[in-house]
MIDO-864350 format. One record per residue (C-alpha): chain; residue number from 1; x, y, z. Coordinates in nm, 2 decimals. Each point is the difference from the previous one (the first is absolute). Example, Ala and Ser with C-alpha at 12.3 -4.5 7.8 and 13.67 -1.06 7.14 Angstrom:
# residues 2
("A",1,(1.23,-0.45,0.78))
("A",2,(0.14,0.34,-0.07))
END
This chain:
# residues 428
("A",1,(3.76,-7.40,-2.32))
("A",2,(0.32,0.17,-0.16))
("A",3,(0.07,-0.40,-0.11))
("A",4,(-0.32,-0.08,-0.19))
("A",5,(0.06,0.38,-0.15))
("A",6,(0.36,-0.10,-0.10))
("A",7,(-0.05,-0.32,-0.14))
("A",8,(-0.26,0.10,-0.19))
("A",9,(0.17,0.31,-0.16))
("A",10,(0.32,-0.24,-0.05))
("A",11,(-0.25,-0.25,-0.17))
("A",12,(-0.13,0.30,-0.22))
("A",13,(0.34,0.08,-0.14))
("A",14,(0.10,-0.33,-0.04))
("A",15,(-0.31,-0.05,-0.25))
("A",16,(0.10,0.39,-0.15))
("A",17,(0.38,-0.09,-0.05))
("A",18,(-0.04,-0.32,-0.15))
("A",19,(-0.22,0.12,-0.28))
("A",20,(0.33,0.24,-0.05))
("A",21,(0.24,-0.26,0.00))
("A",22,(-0.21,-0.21,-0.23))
("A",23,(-0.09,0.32,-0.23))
("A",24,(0.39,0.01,-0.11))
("A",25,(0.09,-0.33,-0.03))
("A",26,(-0.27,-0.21,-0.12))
("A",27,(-0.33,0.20,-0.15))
("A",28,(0.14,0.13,-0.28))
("A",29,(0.03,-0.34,-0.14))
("A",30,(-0.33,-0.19,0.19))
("A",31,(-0.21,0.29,-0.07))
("A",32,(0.13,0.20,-0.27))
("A",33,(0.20,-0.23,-0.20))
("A",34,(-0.15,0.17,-0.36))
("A",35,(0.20,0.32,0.07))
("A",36,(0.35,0.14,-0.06))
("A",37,(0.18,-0.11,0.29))
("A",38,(0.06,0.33,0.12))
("A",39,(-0.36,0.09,-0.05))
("A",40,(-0.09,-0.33,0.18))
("A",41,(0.16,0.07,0.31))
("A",42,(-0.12,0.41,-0.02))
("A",43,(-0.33,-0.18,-0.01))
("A",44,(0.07,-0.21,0.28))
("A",45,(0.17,0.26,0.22))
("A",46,(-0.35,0.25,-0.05))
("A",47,(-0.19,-0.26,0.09))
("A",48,(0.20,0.05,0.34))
("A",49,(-0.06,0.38,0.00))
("A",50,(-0.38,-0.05,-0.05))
("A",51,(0.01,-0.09,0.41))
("A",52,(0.06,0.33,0.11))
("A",53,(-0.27,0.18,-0.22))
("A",54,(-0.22,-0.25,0.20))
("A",55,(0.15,0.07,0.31))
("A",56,(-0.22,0.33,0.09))
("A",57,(-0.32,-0.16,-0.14))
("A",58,(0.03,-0.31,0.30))
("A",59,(0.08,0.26,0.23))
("A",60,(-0.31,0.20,-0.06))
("A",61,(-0.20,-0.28,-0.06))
("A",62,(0.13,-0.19,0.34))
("A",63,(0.00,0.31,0.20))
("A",64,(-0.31,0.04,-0.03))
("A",65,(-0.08,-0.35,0.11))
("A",66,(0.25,0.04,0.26))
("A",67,(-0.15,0.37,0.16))
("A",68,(-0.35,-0.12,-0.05))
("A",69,(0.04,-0.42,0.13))
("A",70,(0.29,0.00,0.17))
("A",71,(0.41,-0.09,-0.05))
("A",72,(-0.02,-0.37,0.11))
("A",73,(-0.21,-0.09,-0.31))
("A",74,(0.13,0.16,-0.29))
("A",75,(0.35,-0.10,0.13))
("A",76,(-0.13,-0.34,-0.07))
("A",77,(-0.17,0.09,-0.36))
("A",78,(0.31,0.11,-0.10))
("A",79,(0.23,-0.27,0.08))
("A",80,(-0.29,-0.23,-0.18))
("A",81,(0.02,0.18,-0.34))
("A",82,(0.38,0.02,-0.02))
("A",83,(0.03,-0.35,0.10))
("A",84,(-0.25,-0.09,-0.26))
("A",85,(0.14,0.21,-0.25))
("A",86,(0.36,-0.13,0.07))
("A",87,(-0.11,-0.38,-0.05))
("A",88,(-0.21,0.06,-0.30))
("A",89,(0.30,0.15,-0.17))
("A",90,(0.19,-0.34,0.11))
("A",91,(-0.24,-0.16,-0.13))
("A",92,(-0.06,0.22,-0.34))
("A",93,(0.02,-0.17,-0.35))
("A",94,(0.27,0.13,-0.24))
("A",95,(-0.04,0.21,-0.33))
("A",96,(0.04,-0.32,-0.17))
("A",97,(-0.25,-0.20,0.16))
("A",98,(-0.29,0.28,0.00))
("A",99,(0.11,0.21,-0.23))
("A",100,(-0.01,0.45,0.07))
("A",101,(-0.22,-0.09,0.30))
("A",102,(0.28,-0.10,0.20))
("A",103,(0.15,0.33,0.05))
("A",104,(-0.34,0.14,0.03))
("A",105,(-0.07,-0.20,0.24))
("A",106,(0.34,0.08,0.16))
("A",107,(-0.08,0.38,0.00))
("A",108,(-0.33,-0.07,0.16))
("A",109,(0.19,-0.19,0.29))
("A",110,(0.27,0.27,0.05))
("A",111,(-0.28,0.27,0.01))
("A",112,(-0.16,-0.20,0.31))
("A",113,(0.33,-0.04,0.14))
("A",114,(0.05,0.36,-0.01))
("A",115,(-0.30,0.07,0.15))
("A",116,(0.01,-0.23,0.32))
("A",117,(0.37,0.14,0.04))
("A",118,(-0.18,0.37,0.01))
("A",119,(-0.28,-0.13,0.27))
("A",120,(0.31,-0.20,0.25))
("A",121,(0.23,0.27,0.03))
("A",122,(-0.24,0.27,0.18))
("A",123,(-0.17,-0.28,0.21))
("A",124,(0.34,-0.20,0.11))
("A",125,(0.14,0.32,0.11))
("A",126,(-0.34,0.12,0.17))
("A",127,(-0.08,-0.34,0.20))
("A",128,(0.42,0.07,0.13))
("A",129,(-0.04,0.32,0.07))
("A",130,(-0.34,0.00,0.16))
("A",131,(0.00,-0.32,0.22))
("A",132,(0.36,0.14,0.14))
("A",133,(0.04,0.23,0.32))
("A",134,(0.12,0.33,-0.13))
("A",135,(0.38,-0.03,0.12))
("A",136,(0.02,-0.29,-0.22))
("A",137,(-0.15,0.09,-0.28))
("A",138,(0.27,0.13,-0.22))
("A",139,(0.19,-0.35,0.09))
("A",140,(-0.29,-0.18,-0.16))
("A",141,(-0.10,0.16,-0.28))
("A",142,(0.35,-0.03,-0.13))
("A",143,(0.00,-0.37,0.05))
("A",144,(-0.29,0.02,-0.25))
("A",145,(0.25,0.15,-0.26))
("A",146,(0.26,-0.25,0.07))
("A",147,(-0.25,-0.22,-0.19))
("A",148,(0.12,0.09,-0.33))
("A",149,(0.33,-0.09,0.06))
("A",150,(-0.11,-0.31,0.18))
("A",151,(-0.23,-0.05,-0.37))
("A",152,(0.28,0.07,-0.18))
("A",153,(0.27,-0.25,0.19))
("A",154,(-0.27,-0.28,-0.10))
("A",155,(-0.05,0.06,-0.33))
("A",156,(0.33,-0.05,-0.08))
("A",157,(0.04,-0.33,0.22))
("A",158,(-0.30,-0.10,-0.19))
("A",159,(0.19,0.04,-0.36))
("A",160,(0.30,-0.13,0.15))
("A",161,(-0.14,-0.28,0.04))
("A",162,(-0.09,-0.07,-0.34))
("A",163,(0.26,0.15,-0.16))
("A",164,(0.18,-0.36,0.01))
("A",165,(-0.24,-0.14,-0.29))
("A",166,(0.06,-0.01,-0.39))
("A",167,(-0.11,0.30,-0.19))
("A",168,(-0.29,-0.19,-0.12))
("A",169,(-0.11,-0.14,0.31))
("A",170,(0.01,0.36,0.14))
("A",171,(-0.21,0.14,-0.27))
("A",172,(-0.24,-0.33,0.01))
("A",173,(-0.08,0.00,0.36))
("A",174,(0.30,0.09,0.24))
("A",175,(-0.09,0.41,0.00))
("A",176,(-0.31,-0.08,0.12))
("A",177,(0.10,-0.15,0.29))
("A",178,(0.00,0.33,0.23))
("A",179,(-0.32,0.09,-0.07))
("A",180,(-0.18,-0.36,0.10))
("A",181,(0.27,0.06,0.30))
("A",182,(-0.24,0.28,0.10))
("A",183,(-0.28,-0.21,0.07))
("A",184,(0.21,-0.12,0.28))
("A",185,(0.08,0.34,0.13))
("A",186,(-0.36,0.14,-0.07))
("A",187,(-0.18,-0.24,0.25))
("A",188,(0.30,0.03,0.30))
("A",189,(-0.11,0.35,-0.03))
("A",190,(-0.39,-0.03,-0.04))
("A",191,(0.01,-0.24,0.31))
("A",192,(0.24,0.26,0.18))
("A",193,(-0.23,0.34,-0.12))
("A",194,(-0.38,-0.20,0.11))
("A",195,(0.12,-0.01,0.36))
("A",196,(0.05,0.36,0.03))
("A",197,(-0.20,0.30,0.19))
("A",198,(-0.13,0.30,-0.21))
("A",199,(0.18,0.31,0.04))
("A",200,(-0.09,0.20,0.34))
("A",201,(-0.01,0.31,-0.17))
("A",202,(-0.24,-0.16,-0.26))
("A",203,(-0.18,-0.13,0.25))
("A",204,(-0.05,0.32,0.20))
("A",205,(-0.11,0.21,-0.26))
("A",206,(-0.26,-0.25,-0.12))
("A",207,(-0.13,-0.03,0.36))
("A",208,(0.01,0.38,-0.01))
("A",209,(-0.23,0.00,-0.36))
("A",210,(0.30,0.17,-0.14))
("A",211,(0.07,-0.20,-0.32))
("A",212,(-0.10,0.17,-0.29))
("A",213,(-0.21,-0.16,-0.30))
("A",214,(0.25,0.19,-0.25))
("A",215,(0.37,0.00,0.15))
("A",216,(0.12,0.05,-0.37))
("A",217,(-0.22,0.28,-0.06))
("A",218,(0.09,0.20,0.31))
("A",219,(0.38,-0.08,-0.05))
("A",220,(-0.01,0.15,-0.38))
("A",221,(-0.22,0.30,0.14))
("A",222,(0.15,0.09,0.35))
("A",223,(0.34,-0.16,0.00))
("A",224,(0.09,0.01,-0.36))
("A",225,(0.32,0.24,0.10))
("A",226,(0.12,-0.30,0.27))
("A",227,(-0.08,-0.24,-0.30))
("A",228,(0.27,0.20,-0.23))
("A",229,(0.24,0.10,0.29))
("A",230,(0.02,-0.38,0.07))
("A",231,(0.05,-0.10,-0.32))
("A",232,(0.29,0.25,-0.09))
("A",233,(0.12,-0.11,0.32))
("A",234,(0.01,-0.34,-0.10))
("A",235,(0.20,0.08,-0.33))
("A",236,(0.33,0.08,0.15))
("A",237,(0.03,-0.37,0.13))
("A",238,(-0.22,-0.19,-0.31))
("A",239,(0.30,0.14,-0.26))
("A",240,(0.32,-0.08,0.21))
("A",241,(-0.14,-0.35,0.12))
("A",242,(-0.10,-0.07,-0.43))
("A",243,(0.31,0.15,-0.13))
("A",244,(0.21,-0.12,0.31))
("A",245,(-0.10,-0.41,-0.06))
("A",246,(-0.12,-0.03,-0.34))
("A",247,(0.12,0.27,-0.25))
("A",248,(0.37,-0.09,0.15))
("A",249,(-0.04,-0.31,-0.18))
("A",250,(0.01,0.11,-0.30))
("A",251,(0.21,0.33,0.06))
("A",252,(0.27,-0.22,0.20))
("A",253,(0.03,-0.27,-0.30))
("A",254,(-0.08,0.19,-0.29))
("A",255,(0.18,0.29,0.09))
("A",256,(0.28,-0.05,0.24))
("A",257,(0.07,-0.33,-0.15))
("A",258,(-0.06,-0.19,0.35))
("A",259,(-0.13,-0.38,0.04))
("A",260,(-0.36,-0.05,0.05))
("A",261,(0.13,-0.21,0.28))
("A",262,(0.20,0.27,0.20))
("A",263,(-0.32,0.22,-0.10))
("A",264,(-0.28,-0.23,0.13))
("A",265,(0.24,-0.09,0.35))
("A",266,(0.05,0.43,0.06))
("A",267,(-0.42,0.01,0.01))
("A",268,(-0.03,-0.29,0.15))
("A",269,(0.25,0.09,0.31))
("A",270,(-0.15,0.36,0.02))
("A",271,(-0.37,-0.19,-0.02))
("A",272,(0.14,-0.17,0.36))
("A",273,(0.13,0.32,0.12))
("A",274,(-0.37,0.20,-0.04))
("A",275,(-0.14,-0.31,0.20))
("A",276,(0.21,0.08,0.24))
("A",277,(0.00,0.38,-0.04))
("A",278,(-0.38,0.10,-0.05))
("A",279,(-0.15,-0.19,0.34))
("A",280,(0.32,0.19,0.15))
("A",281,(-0.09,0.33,-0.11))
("A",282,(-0.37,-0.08,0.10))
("A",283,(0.07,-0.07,0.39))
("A",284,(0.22,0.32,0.02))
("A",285,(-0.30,0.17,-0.20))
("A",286,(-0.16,-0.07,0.34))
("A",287,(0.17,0.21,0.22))
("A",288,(0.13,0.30,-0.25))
("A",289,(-0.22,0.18,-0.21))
("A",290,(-0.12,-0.21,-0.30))
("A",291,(-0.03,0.26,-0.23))
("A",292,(0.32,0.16,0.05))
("A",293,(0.16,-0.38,-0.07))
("A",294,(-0.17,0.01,-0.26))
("A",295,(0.12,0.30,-0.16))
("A",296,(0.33,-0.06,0.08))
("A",297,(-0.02,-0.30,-0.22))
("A",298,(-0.14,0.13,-0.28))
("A",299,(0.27,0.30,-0.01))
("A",300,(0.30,-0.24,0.04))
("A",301,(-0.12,-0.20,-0.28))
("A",302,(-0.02,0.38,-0.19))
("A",303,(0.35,-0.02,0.09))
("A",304,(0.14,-0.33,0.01))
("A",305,(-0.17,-0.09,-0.35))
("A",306,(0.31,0.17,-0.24))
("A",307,(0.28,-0.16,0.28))
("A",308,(-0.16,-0.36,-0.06))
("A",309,(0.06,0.03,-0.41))
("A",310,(0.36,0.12,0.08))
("A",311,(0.05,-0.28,0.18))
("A",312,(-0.15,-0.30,-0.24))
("A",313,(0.23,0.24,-0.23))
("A",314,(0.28,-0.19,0.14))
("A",315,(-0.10,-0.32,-0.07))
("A",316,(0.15,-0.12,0.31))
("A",317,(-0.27,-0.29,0.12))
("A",318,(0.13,0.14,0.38))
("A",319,(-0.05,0.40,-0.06))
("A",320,(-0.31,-0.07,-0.21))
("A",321,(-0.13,-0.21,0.34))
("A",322,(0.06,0.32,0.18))
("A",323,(-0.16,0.23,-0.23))
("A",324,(-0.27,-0.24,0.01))
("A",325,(-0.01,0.01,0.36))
("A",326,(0.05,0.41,0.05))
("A",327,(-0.32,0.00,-0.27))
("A",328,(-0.24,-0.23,0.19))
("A",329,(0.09,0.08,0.40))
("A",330,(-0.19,0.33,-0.11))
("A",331,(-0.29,-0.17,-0.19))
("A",332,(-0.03,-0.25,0.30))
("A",333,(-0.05,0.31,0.25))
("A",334,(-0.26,0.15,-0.25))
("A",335,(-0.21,-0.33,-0.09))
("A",336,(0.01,-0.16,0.33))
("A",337,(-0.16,0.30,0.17))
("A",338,(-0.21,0.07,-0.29))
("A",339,(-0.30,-0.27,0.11))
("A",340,(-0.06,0.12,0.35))
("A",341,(0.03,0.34,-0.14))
("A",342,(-0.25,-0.03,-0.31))
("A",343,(-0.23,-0.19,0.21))
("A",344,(-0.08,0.25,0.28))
("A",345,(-0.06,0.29,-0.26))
("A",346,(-0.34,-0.08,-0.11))
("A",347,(-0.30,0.01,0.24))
("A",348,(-0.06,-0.35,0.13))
("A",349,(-0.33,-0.01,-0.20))
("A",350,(0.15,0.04,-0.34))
("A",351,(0.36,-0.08,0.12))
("A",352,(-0.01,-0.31,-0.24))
("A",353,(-0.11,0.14,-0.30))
("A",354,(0.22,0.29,0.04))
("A",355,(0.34,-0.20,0.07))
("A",356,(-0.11,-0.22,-0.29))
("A",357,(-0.07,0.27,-0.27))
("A",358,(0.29,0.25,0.11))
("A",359,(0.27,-0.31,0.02))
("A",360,(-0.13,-0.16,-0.29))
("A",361,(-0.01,0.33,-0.26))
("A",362,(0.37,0.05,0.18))
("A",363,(0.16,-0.34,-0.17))
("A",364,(-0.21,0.07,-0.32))
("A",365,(0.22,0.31,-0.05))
("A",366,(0.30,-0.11,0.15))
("A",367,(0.06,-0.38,0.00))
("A",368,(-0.20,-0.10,-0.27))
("A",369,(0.23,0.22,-0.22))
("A",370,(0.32,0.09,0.10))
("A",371,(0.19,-0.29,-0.17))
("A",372,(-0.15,0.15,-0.32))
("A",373,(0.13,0.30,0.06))
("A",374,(0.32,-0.11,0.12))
("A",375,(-0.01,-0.12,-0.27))
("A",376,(-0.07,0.27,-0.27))
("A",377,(0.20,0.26,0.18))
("A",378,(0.32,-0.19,-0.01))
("A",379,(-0.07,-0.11,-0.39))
("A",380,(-0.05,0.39,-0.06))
("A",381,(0.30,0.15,0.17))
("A",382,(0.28,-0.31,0.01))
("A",383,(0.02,0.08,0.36))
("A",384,(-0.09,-0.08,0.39))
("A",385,(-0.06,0.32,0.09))
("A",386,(-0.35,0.10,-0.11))
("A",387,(-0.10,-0.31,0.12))
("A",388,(0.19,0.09,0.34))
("A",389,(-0.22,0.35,-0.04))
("A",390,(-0.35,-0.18,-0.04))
("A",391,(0.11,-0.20,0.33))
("A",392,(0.07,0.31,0.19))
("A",393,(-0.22,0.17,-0.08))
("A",394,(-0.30,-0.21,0.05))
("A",395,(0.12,-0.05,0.32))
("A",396,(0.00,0.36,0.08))
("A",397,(-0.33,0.01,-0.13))
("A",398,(-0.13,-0.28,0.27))
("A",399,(0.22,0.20,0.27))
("A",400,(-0.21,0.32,-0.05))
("A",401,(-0.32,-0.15,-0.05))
("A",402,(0.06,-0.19,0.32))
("A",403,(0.00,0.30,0.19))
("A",404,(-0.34,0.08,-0.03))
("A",405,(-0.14,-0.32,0.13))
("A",406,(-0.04,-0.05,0.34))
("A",407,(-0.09,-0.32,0.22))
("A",408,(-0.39,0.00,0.14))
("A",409,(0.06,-0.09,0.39))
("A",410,(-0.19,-0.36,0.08))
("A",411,(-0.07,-0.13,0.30))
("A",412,(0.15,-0.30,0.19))
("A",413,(-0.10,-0.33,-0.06))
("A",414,(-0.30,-0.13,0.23))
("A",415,(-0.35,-0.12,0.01))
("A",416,(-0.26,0.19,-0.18))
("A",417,(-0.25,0.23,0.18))
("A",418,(-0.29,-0.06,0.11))
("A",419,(-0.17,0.35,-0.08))
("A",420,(0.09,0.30,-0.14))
("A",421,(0.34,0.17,-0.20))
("A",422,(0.16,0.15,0.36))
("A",423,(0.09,-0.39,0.09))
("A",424,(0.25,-0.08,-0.24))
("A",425,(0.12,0.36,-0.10))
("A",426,(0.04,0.15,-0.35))
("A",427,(0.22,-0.11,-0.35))
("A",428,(-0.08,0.31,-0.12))
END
């Protein structure tokens, strides 16, 4: 189960990251070739952000499909619309062929990808987390978020592997090789995700005639403070992954005056270390207290965040690695809990549409915007340290927040019962 919930989360990403790579390097002049080139690839580069205003839309809209019908199906809608989305951007004419309707088009494309990203995440996790027996249920819901890192590792294989070609055969047709790659990916997955069980804890509550015709509706009403308290608790993590592996781009080459080179191999080797890290964090999540790892994270990245500027300060590929790795050992230990955590918050009758709207507002004010204002504070003050602040102090923010949420106990994994709630005990 955890491997059709992984692959498929991976296989998300992949699709999500793509779009990012191919948003800096080659839309500005496929899509938006009319334009300043600056203003091109600001153009290009909003289209990307335009995701993750979608992102709490798919989770509302999916969870409810997912608290009324079931996980095992929307998991599988999902994965169809990014896949589709993802190919039909491969397969999308340029400006000059089709004229303004080609980044129209594009827009339209990103929007669904957004969406279908919103709709995976709360599902992936819940289909983990539910079919698991409660001592392992911290290790796999952190494989789950492994699959971003897993995403990411491909996406850059994928350009890689293109990057050998002439500049024009790139822009002609090489860039959109990884997206008709995904086809590939998309049906190893679909074939994988048909062949699996719904959730038990689905499955019980629908036996029970405990599903509710408006999960959405009662999470907004009754749970709107878990809805916010997961979403600030989500912050903390959102702005030191987003500043952590994108922003230093640009603040380690514009700035410190490194090569994009020794930039994109320090993400890339930390990137390896979180897959390592976060499924780490998640099986020691399973025998000390969950929430308490997950504090902890979140307040030495409060910390740790001014340490790791000193330490790119130096400029020192070696010292910057270790800042790097004092930085993420923290945000592995707060993120790799974070899934088995969020899930078992919510009622198990709403629990999808309230992981999916409370995560997916979280990145909205966190990931979706940190590099910009990364961004405007250091243009502003000249300095790290504002920045440093912001990072701190979101993370405080998600520490105290996190202390008001509490995990729902759920009971172990077995076969449904035959009458009445007593059989299978409570998730409230």
């Amino acid at each position: 189960m955890v491997s059709a919930s992984l692959l498929g989360t991976a296989i998300e990403w992949y699709e999500f990251f793509i779009y990012g790579t191919a948003a800096a390097l080659v839309f500005p002049t496929v899509f938006f070739p009319d334009n300043d080139p600056r203003v091109a690839t600001l153009l290009s580069l909003s289209t990307f952000a335009v995701a993750f205003l979608a992102r709490p839309v798919g989770g509302a809209i999916f969870g409810f499909f997912g608290d009324r019908f079931g996980r095992k199906p929307v998991l599988i809608a999902t994965l169809a619309l990014m896949g589709c989305s993802t190919l039909a951007i491969g397969l999308l004419p340029s400006h000059g062929s089709i004229g303004i309707a080609a980044p129209l088009l594009l827009v339209l494309l990103r929007v669904l990808q957004g969406l279908s990203l919103g709709g995976e995440y709360g599902g992936a996790v819940l289909m983990s987390v539910e079919h698991a027996h409660p001592a392992r249920r911290g290790l796999f819901g952190a494989l789950v978020n492994t699959g971003a890192g897993w995403g990411l590792l491909l996406a850059n294989l994928a350009f890689l592997g293109v990057s050998g070609l002439s500049e024009e055969e790139f822009l002609a047709w090489g860039w959109r090789v990884p997206f008709w790659l995904s086809v590939v990916l998309l049906v190893a997955c679909f074939v994988v995700r048909i062949r699996i069980s719904e959730s038990p804890e689905f499955a019980r509550a629908a036996a029970r005639g405990e599903t509710r015709r408006a999960p959405l509706r009662e999470v907004v009403t009754r749970h709107w403070l878990l809805t916010v308290l997961m979403m600030l608790s989500y912050a903390g993590a959102g702005v030191v992954f987003y500043v952590g592996t994108v922003y230093v781009l640009t603040y380690g080459t514009d700035t410190l005056g490194m090569s994009r080179s020794t930039m994109l191999t320090l993400v890339l080797l930390i990137n390896v270390v979180n897959i390592v890290a976060i499924p780490a964090f998640g099986a020691l999540s399973d025998r000390v207290n969950r929430k308490a790892i997950f504090i902890a994270g979140a307040v030495a990245m409060a910390v740790l965040s001014p340490v790791w500027f000193l330490l790119l300060e130096t400029r020192s590929f070696t010292v910057m690695l270790v800042g790097f790795v004092l930085l993420f050992i923290p945000y592995a230990a707060n993120y790799g809990v974070m899934p088995t955590f969020f899930a078992q918050v919510f009622p198990a009758p709403v629990r999808y549409s309230g992981l999916s709207l409370g995560y997916t507002l979280g990145t909205v004010i966190s990931s979706a915007i940190a590099p910009l204002i990364a961004t405007s504070l250091l243009s502003a003050t000249g300095t790290w340290t504002a920045i440093a602040v912001y990072m701190s102090g979101t993370a405080l923010v998600s520490a105290i927040a996190a202390v008001w949420l509490r995990e729902r106990t759920a009971p172990a994994v077995g076969p449904l019962p035959a009458t009445g709630l007593a059989a299978a005990g409570r998730t409230e």
